[in-house]
C-alpha positions in Angstrom: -35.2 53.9 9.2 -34.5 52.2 12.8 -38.1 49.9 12.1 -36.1 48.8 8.3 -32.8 48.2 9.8 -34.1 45.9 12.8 -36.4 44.1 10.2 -33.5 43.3 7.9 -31.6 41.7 11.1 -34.3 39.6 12.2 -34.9 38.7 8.8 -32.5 36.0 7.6 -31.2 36.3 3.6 -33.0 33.8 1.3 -30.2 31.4 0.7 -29.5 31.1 4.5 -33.4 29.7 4.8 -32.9 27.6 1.5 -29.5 25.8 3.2 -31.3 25.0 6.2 -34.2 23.9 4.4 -32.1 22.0 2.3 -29.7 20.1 4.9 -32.2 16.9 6.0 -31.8 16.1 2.3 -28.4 16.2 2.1 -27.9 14.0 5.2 -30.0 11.6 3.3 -27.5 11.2 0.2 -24.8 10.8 3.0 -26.4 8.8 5.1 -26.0 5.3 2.9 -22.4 5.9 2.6 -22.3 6.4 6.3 -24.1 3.0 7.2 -21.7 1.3 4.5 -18.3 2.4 6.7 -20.1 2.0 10.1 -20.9 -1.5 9.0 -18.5 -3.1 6.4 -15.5 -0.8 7.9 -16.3 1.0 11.8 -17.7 -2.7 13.4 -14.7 -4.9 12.0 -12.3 -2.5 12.9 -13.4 -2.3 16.8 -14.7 -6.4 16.5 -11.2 -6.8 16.0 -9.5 -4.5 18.8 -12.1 -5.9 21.5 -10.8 -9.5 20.1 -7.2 -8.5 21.1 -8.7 -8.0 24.5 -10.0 -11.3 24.6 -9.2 -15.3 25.2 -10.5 -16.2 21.5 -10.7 -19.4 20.8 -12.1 -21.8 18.2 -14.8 -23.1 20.9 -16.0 -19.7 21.6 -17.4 -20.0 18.1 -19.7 -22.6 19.4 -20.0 -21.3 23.4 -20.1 -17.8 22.7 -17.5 -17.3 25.9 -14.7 -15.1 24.8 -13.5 -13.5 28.4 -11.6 -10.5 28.5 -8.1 -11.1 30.3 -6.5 -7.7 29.6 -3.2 -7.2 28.0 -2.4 -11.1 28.4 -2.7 -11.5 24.2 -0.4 -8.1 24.0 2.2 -9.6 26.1 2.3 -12.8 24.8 2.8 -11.3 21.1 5.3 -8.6 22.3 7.9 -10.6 24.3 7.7 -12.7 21.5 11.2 -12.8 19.1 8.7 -13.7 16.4 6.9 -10.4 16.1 9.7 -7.9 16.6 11.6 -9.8 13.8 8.5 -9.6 11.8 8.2 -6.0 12.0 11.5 -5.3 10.7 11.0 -7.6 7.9 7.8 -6.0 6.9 9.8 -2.5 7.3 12.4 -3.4 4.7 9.7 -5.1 2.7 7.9 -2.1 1.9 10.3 0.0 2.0 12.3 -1.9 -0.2 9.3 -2.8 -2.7 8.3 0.8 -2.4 11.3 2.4 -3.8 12.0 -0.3 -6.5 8.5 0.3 -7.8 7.9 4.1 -8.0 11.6 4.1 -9.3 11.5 1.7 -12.3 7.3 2.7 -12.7 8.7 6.4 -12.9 11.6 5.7 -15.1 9.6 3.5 -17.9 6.7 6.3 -17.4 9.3 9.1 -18.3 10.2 6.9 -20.9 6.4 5.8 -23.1 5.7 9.5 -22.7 7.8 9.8 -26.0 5.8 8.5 -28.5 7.6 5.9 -30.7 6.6 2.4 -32.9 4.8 -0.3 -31.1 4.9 1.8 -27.6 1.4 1.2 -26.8 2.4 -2.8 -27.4 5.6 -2.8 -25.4 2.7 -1.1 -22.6 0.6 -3.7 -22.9 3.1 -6.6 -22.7 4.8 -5.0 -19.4 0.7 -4.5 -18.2 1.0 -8.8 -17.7 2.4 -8.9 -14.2 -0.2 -7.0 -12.9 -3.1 -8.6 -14.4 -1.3 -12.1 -13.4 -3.1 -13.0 -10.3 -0.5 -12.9 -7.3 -0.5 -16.3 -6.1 0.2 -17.6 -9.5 2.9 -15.0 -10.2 4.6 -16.1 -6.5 4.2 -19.6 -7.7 6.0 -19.1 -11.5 8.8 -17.1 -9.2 9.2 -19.7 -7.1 10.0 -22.4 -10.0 12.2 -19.8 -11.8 14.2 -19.0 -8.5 14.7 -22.7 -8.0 18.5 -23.4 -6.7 18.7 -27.0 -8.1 16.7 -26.3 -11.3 15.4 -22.8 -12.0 15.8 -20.4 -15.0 17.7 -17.7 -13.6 19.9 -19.5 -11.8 20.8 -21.9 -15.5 21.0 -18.4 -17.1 23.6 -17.1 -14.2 25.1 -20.0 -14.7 25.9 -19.9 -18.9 27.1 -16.2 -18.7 29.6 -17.1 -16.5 28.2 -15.3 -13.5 27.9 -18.1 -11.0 29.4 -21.2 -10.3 27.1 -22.7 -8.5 23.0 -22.3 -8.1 22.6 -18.9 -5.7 19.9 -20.2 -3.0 17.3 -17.4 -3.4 14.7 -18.9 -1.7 16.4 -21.1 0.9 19.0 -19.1 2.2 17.8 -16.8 5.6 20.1 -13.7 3.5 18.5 -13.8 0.6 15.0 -15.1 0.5 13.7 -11.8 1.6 15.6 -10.3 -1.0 14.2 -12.6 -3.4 10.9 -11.6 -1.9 11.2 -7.7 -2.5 12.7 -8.2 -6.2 9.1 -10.2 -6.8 7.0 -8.0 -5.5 8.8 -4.7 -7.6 8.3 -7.0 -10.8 4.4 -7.2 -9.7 4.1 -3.6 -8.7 5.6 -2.0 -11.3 3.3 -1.5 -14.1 1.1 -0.2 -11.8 3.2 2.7 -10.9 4.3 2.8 -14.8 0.1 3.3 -15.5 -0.3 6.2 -12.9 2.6 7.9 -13.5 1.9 7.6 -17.6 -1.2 9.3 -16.7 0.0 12.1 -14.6 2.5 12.9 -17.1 0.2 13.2 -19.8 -1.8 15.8 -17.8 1.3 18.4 -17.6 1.2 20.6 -20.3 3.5 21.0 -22.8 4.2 24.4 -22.4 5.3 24.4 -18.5 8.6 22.0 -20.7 9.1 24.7 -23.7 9.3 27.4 -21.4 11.9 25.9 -19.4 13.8 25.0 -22.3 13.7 28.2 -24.0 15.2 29.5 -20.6 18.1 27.3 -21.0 16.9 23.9 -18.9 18.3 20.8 -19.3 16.7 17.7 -19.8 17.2 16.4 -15.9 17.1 20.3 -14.6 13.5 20.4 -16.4 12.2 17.2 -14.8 13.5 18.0 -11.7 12.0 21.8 -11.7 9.1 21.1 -13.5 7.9 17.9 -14.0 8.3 16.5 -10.5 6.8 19.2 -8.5 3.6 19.0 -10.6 3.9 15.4 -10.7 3.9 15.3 -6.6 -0.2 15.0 -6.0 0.0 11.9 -8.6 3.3 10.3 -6.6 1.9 10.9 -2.9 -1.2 9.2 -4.4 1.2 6.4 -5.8 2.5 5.8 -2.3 0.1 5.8 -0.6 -1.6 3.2 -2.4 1.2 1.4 -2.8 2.1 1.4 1.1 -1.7 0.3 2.1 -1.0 -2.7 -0.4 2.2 -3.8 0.3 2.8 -3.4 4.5 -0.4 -5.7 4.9 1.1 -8.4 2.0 0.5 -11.9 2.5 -0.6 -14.3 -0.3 2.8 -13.4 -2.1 5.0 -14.5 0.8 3.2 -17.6 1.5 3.2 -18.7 -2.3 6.8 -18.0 -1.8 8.5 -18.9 1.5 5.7 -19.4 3.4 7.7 -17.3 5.6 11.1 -19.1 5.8 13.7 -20.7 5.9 14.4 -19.7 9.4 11.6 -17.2 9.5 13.2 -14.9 7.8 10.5 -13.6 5.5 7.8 -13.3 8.2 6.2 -10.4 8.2 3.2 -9.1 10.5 1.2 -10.6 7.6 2.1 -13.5 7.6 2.2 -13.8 11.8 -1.6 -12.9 11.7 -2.4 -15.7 9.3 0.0 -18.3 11.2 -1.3 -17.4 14.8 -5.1 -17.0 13.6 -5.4 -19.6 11.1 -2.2 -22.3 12.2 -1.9 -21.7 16.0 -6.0 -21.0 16.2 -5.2 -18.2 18.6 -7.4 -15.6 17.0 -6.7 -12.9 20.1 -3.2 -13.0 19.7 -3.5 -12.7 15.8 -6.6 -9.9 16.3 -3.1 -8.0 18.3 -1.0 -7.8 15.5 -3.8 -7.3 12.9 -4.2 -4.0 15.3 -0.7 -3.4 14.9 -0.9 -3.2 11.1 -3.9 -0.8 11.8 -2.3 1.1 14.1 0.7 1.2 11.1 -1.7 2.3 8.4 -3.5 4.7 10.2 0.2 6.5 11.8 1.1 6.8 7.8 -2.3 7.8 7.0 -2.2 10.6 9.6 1.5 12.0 8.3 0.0 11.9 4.8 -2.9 14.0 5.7 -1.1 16.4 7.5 1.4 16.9 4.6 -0.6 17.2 2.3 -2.6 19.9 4.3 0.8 21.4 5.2 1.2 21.8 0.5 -2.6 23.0 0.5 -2.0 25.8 2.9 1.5 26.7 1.1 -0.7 26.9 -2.3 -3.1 29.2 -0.5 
């Protein structure tokens, strides 16, 4: 009995042997998709950081020389007006494009996921701003938000609304405004898509049993159809955050970040100290700021959503 018992502990079970047989060949499937990240996303990433480190110029592209001289590039961004004023901007620029997206994407969701005539053609019509390329949308915006000359301002105009043209792109208060309420009219069919989508996946039951227990319409939604809803919005804004904070052909097309500046965002500084002042270490800083931005949110948004996982559990 004693020989059996210390056999069967030096003997390890089958499917132990068969996992450990089997693990070089599963670090072969991974292993292309590791070399993609290290090399399309892991070197850029770093490439980029060292750059903030460095004095990069456009000669070090034919010397090679790039020295390091510290925090010099961090500095010179940091005291600068520029930057802090651009990080606010990009703040209520998301937040702002954020909440005027998943709102009206939400609301025109709830409201094609009652079947009626021609509601997958009214879809595909409000589908147009998304397939529009961005650039081209920016540039149609900025002919229609023309002071002298453009549509809405001619339509404010014959309703009485305005008595003269409201400057929405060359006025410091309201060109960022202007900016926001674009970018919601770009961003919303993409909500309106996901959301559709997610809604379509909760079944119909969960919404007869809580009106057979006397719900409302709104006390349903709220009860029921947002909490299962919740993995397809965090999803939603996530996406929608990584898109929006980093922005950049939109406001150009635009404003190209005026007038006064007061549409810059950490976008837009990148481009103009990179690609306007040539100072490519001072534009790698705040391209690590937006990094450092995206990967904070990313970080909360893991942790959340572990924090709902273990709650579920």
């Amino acid at each position: 009995m004693t020989t059996t018992l210390a056999a069967g502990t030096r003997a390890a079970p089958p499917t132990t042997r068969r996992g450990r047989a089997h693990a070089p060949l599963r670090w072969l499937f991974v292993l292309p998709a590791l070399l993609y990240i290290v090399l399309f996303f892991g070197y850029p990433l770093v490439r980029n950081v060292v750059m903030s480190f460095q004095h990069y110029t456009p000669r070090t592209y034919f010397t090679g020389e790039a020295p390091f001289n510290g925090l010099a590039n961090w500095r010179a961004v940091f005291s600068d007006s520029l930057f802090t004023d651009s990080l606010w901007h990009t703040a209520l620029f998301t937040v702002g494009s954020l909440v005027g997206q998943f709102t009206i994407g939400l609301a025109l969701a709830v409201f094609f996921s009652r079947r009626f005539r021609l509601s997958g053609t009214v879809r595909a019509v409000l589908l147009l701003p998304w397939l529009v390329p961005m650039v081209v949308s920016a540039v149609v915006w900025r002919r229609l938000l023309d002071q002298d000359h453009g549509v809405v301002n001619s339509l404010l105009s014959a309703l009485g609304l305005t008595d003269g043209g409201v400057p929405w792109l060359n006025s410091p208060s309201t060109a960022l405004l202007s900016a926001v309420l674009v970018n919601i009219w770009i961003g919303v069919p993409f909500n309106m898509v996901i959301l559709y989508g997610g809604l379509q996946e909760i079944p119909r039951e969960l919404r007869e049993a809580a009106a057979l227990d006397g719900a409302g319409a709104w006390r349903t939604f709220r009860s029921v159809t947002l909490p299962v809803l919740r993995p397809v919005v965090t999803v939603v804004l996530v996406l929608g955050f990584m898109s929006t904070v980093k922005i950049l052909d939109l406001i150009l097309a635009l404003t190209s970040g005026g007038p006064a500046d007061s549409t810059q965002t950490l976008g837009t500084v990148t481009y103009q100290l990179s690609f306007m002042q040539l100072d490519f270490g001072q534009g790698a800083v705040v391209g690590t700021v937006l990094l450092l931005v995206s990967a904070v949110f990313a970080v909360l948004y893991l942790r959340a959503n572990r924090t709902d996982l273990g709650k579920e559990g």
